[in-house]
N, C-alpha and C positions, 0 to 999 in steps of 0.2 A: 686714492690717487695722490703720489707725491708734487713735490712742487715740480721738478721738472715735467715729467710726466704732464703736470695740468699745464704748464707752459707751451708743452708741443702742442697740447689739446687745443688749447685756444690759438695757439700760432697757423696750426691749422686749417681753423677756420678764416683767420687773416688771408689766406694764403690763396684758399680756396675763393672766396671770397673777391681778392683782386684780380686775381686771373680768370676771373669770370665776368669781372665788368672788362676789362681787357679785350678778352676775344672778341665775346659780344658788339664794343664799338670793333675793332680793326675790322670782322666780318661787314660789317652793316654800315661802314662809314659813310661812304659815297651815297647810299640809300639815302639811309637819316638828314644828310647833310642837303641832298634835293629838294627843291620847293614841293611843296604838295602838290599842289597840278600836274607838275613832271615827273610824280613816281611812277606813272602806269606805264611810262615809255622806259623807264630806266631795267638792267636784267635782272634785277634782284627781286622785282617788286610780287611775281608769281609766289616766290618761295619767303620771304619777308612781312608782306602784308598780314594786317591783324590777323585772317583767315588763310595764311599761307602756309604752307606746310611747318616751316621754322617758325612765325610770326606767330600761329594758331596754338606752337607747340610750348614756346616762352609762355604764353600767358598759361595755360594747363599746370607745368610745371611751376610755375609762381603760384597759382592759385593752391595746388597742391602740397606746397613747401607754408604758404600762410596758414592751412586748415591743421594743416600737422602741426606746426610748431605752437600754436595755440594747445591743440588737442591734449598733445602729451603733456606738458607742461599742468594743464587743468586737472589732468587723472594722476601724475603723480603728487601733485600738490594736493589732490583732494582724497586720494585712494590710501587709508592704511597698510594694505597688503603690500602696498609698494615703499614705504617709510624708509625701508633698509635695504631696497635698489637705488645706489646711488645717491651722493650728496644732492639737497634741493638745489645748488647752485648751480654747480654743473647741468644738470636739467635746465636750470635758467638761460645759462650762458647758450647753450643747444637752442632753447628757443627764442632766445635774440637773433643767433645766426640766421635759423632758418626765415624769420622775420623781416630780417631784412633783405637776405637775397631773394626772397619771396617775391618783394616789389621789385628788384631789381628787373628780375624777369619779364613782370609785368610793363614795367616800363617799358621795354622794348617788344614788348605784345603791341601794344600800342602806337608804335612807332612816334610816339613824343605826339601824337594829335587825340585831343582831347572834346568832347563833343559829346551835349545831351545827358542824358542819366546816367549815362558809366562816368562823366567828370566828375559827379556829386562822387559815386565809391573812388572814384580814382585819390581823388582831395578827401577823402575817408581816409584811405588811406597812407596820405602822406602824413594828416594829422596824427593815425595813429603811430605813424613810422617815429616824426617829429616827439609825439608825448612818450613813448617809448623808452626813448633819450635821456629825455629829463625824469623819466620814473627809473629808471635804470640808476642816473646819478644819486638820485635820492635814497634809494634802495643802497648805496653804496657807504652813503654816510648812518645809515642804523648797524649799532656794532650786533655782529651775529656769531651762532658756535658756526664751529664748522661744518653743521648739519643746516643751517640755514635756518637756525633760528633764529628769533630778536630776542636780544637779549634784556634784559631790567635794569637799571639803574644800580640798583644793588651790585649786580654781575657785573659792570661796566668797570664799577669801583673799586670792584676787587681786582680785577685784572689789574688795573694800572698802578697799585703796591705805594709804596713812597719811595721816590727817588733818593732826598734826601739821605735816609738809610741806606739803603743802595749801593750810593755811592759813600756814606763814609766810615761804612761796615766793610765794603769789598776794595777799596784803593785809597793810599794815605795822602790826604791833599796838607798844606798846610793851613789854618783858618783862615786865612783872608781869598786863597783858589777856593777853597770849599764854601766861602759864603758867596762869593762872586758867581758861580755856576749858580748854586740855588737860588740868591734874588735876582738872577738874571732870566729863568725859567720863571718865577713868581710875577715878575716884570709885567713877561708873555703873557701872563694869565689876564693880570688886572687891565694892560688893555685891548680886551676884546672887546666888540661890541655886539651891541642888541641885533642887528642887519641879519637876516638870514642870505639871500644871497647876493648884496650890496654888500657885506659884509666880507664876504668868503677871498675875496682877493687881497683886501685888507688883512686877513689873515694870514693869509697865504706869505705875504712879505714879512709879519712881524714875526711870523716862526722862524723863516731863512735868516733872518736878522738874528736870532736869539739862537738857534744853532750855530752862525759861522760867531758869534762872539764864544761860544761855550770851548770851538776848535781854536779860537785865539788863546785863551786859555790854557788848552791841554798842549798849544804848540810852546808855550813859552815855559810848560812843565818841565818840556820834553816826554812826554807819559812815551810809555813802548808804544809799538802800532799795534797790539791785540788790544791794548787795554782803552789805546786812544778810541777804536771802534767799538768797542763795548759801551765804554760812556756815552759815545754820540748815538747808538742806537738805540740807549737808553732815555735819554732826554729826548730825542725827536718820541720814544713809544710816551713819552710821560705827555710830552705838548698833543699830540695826535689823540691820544682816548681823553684828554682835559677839555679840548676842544670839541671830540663826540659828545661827551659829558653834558658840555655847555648847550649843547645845541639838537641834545637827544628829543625834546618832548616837542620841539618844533616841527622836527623834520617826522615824524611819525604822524603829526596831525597832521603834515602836508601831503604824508604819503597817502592818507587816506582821501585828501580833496582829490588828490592822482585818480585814483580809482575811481572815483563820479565822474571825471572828465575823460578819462580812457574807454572807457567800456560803451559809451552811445554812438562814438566813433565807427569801435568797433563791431558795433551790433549793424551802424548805419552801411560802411561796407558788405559786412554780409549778406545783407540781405538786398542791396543790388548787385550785388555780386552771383545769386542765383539766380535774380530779376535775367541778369543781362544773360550766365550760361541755359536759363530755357528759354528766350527768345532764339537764341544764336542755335539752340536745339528743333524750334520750333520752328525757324526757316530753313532747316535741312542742313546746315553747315557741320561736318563733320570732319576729325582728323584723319590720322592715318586709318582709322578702323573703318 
């Protein structure tokens, strides 16, 4: 999948995505927005309520889009025959989607009233929507191939080359532009700090700092505009995997404390989540079938 290609891919899911919380309130507004006491008299509440034809059907289809999107993900991440179906990422991005339109769904199963043993899965599930999030983010900062691997330290450091050379092998600065870009990037380096993510905004500024002086630079060159993009996408790739670099062996132990805080959530959902469809089986409530 090229880049555009992966662009529309995930665009749409954006896409799909908003127009689905979209509909979902304009349909149900007036509903939702009624005090609880007064939904039985309102028209909607036949076809809206948890157990209403629409209401009964949101939650199935949520429920349906969380078990899959877990499901697949788990079988092709754990099934070799599947290795060379598809980048692990793309699977990923798939089941973030379906993840979280999953709940969406469910939300308005629920009609926003929460009560008894289903609030425990319901806050199950936010948690796990919530931790998601932040393993998603975290997952973003381990540099990987484009199969979805993690990469080593070794591999991190080869990819990122020396700029340095780079640039004073492929464009003629004269020494004082060429030392001023490199202790300007070196700059960058020395001050990071220890902060994982106390840190990360802090960083965040010293690099825009350290790129727009590197463009002060190339502006008062005058470099061409191919070459001036070349250098800056050069120095942002050198500050970007320096900064992986820096902060690889952290975010990999964190990703792993992810993983113990993810998964009791999701076990805890699940399993009221069956609790609550054989009760709701077990008082005769059925959908269209």
């Amino acid at each position: 999948m090229n880049k555009t290609l992966h662009l529309i891919y995930i665009g749409s899911f954006f896409v799909v995505g908003i127009a689905v919380l979209i509909l979902l309130g304009i349909n149900g507004y007036q509903y939702y927005t009624t005090p609880i006491e007064e939904r039985f008299f309102d028209s909607s509440h036949a076809a809206l309520k948890p157990s209403g034809g629409w209401g009964h059907g949101f939650g199935i289809i949520g429920t349906l889009m969380m078990i899959l999107g877990v499901a697949i993900y788990m079988v092709r991440k754990r099934s070799r025959k599947l290795f060379t179906f598809g980048y692990l990422k793309h699977w990923l991005e798939f089941h973030i989607f379906l993840c979280i339109l999953g709940p969406v769904f469910v939300l308005f199963h629920t009609t926003f009233k929460f009560g008894g043993i289903v609030a425990i899965s319901f806050w199950s599930m936010v948690a796990v929507f919530l931790s998601g999030i932040a393993g998603r983010f975290i997952y973003l900062q381990i540099p990987r191939s484009i199969e979805g691997r993690e990469l080593s330290l070794n591999e991190v450091r080869a990819m990122k080359g020396n700029l340095a050379d780079l640039i004073k092998t492929s464009y003629y600065f004269d020494d004082e532009s060429y030392h001023r870009i490199i202790e300007t990037v070196k700059q960058n380096r020395a001050s990071s700090s220890r902060g994982t993510f106390a840190g990360l905004l802090t960083h965040y500024f010293e690099d825009r700092r350290s790129v727009m002086s590197v463009k002060e630079i190339l502006k008062r060159k005058k470099m061409p505009v191919s070459d001036y993009r070349k250098i800056i996408a050069l120095v942002r790739k050198d500050i970007r995997l320096s900064r992986r670099i820096e902060r690889l062996d952290r975010m990999k132990e964190l990703f792993g404390y992810w993983h113990v805080a993810h998964l009791p959530f999701a076990l805890v959902m699940l399993i009221i989540m069956v609790i609550h469809i054989g009760v709701t089986l077990l008082f005769g409530y059925r959908w269209i079938f």
